[in-house]
Every structure is written in C-alpha cells, then in structure tokens.
C-alpha positions in Angstrom: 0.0 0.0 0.0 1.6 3.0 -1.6 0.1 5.1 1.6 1.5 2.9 3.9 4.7 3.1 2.9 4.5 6.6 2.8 3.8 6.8 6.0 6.4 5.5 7.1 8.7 8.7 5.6 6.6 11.1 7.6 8.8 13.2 9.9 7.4 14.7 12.6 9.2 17.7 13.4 11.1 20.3 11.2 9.9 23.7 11.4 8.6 26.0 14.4 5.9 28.2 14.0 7.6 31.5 13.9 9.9 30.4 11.0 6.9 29.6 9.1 7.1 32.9 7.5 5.7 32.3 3.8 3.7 29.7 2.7 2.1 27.7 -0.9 -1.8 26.8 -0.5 -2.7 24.9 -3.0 -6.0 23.8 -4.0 -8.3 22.0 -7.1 -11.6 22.1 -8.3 -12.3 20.0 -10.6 -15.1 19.6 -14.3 -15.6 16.1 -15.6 -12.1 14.9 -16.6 -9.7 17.9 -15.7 -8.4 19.0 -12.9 -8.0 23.4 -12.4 -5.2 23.6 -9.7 -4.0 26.4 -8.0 -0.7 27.3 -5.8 -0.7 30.5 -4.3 2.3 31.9 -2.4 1.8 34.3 0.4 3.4 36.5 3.7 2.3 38.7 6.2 -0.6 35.7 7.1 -1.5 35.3 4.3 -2.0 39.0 3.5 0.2 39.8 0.7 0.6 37.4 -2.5 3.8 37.0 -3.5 3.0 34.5 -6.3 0.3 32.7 -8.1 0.6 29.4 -10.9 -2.7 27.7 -12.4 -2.8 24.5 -14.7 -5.4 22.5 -15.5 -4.3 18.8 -16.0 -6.4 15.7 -17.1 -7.8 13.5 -14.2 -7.9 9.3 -14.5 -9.2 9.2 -10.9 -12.8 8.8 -9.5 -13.2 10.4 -5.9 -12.7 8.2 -3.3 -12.8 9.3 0.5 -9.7 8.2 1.8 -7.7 7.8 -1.9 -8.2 11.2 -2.4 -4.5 11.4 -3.4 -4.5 8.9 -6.6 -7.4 11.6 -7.9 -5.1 15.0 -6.8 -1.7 14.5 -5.9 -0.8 14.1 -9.5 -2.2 18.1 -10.4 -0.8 19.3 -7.0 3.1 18.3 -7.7 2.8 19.6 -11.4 1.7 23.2 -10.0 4.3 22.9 -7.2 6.8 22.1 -9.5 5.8 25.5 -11.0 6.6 27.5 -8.1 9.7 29.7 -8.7 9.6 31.8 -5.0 10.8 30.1 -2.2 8.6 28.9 0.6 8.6 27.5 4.4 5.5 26.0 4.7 2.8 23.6 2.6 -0.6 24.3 3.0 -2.9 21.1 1.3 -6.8 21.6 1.4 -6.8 17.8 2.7 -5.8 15.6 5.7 -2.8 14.9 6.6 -2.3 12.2 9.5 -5.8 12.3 10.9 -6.2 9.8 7.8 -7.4 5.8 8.6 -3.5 5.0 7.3 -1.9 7.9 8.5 -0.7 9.6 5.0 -3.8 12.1 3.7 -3.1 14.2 0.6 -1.2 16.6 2.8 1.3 14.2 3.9 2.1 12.4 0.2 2.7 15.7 -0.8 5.3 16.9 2.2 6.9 13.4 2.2 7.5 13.5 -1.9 8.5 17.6 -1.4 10.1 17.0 1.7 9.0 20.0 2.7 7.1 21.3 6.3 3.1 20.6 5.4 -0.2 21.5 7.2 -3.2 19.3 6.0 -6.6 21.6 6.1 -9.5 19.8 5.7 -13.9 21.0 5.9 -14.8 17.3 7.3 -13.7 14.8 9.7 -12.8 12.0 8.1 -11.9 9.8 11.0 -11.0 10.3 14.7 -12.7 11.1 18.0 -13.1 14.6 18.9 -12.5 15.5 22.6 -12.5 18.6 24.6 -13.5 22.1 24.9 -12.6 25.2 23.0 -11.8 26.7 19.6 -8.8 24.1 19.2 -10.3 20.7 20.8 -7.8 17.7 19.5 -8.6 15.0 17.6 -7.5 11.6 18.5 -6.8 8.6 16.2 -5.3 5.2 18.0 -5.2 6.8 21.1 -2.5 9.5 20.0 -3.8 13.3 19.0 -3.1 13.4 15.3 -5.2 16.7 14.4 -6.7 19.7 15.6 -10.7 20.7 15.6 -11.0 24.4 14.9 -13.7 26.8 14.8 -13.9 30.3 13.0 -17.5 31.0 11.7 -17.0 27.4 10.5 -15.4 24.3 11.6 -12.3 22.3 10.1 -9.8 20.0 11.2 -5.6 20.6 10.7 -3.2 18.0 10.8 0.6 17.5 10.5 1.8 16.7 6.8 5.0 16.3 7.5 7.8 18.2 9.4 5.7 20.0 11.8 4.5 18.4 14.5 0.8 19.3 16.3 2.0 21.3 18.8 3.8 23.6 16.7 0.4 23.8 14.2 -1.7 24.7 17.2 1.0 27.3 17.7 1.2 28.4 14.5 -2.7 28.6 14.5 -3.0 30.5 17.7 -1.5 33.2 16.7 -3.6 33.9 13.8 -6.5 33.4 16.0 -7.3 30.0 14.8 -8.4 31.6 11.7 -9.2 29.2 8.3 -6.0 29.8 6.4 -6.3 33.1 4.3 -4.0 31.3 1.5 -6.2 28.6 1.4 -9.5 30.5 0.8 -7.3 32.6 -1.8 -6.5 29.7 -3.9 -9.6 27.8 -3.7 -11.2 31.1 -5.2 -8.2 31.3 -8.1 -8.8 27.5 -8.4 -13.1 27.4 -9.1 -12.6 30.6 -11.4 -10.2 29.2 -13.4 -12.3 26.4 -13.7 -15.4 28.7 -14.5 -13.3 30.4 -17.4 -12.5 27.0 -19.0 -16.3 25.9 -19.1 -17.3 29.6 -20.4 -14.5 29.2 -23.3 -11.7 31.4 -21.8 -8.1 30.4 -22.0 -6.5 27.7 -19.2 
C-alpha cells in the first residue's frame, strides 16, 4: 500500500511556528475529466501574494474518500513544481495524518516535497473529537493526530509532514485560529479558473 509506505517517511518535526514565515496553498476544483489547480504563495498571514501558478491537468481518478491522493496528488506536484519563490510551509486543502493510514493528501505531498506541510481539511474523516474550545484535539489510535477548529466554520488541521501538532496549534494561535487566508485565496483562483474554461476562456 503505496500510503502505507509513505507513511512510514513522515517526519514529525522540522519547522517552528515563527519560522513559518511564507507559505504555498494549494487547491483544485475539478469539471468532468480535468483538474484546475491552484498554488498560491503568500506572507504577512496570508495578506500579501507573493506569487500565483494555475494548470489544469487531465484527471484518471474517481473520488474516493480516503484515496483522495491517486485523484489530486498528480495536479498538486505539477503546479508545485511551478513555483519559482521560495517557501517555508505547505498548505494542502486535505488531511494529513488524521487519515485511517496515516498519510492524507497533505502528507504524500510533504513526504515526496520534503517539505514542512499543514493538512486543512472541511470534514472529519476519521478520529474522536474531545474537549472544549476553539482548538479541541482529535484523536486517532489513542494519539492526538489533528486539531478541531472553529472560525465562523469548523475544520480540522493536521501535521503533513515536518511540523508536529504542537507547533500547528501554535502556528494557528497566533492567527486566531483563523481558516487559512492562503487557502480560501487559492480555492477562489482555483473554481474561477475552472469557470473560465467551461465559459471558453483560456486555461
């Protein structure tokens, strides 16, 4: 099992929160067969845009919860691998370890980058949550493998890979435990790209 094995690369610490200074959301939406994905590089919290990239790339994958990365990793390397600015931190809209084998989207994607990653993700997938607060965590095997956050809305971070849960609650504290600016950024840049193709705009 490719995830499996994956897994088993994860590291679990690598970066602090304060030195997680600018960072690369990236996000897809997809229209039948292709696949409009979106990296967009940002400081300041997500305030200022340093960089954007957009592709849109064929898909051979049905959805599957739980194989999500078969369907997206493919998309989410080739725009990475677009990025000219450099970056400390991966933002994936997608788990990370709070997965059933411990290696979400977010993880694949910081193990094969080897780079720091935060998985982002709307719904639970699996896990108990316990506790009270805005950042409750979320256990899996008896080990707390994700957070559970509310901001107006609730979603669910976990480590990717070279940052462990501590330093994400950190690094999420101190924006308030806000939804990732970057994220909501690039999953607007990636549905209107996507909206452009179908209307008969360039991609």
């Amino acid at each position: 099992m490719v995830q499996r094995e994956l897994a088993r690369l994860y590291l679990p610490s690598g970066i602090k929160a304060e030195e997680a200074k600018t960072t690369v959301a990236l996000d897809v939406s997809y229209s039948k067969e292709k696949a409009f994905a979106a990296a967009v590089v940002c400081q300041a919290e997500g305030e200022k845009v340093v960089e954007v990239q957009t592709g849109v790339f064929g898909v051979h994958f049905p959805y599957i919860p739980g194989y999500l990365y078969i369907r997206e990793a493919p998309s989410l390397l080739k725009i990475l691998a677009q990025v000219e600015s450099d970056y400390d931190l991966l933002l994936v809209d997608a788990h990370g370890r709070l997965h059933p084998r411990k290696a979400g989207l977010a993880t694949i994607v910081g193990v094969l980058m080897e780079k720091p990653t935060v998985g982002v993700a709307k719904s639970l997938l699996t896990g108990e949550i316990r506790g009270i607060g805005r950042a409750r965590p979320v256990y899996l095997h008896g080990e707390v493998e994700g957070l559970c956050l509310k901001d107006g809305r609730t979603f669910y971070a976990s480590p990717g890979n070279m940052m462990s849960i501590e330093e994400i609650e950190k690094w999420l504290r101190g924006r308030d435990y806000a939804y990732p600016r970057e994220l909501v950024r690039a999953d607007a840049l990636s549905k209107e790209l996507r909206v452009t193709s179908e209307a008969g705009g360039p991609s």
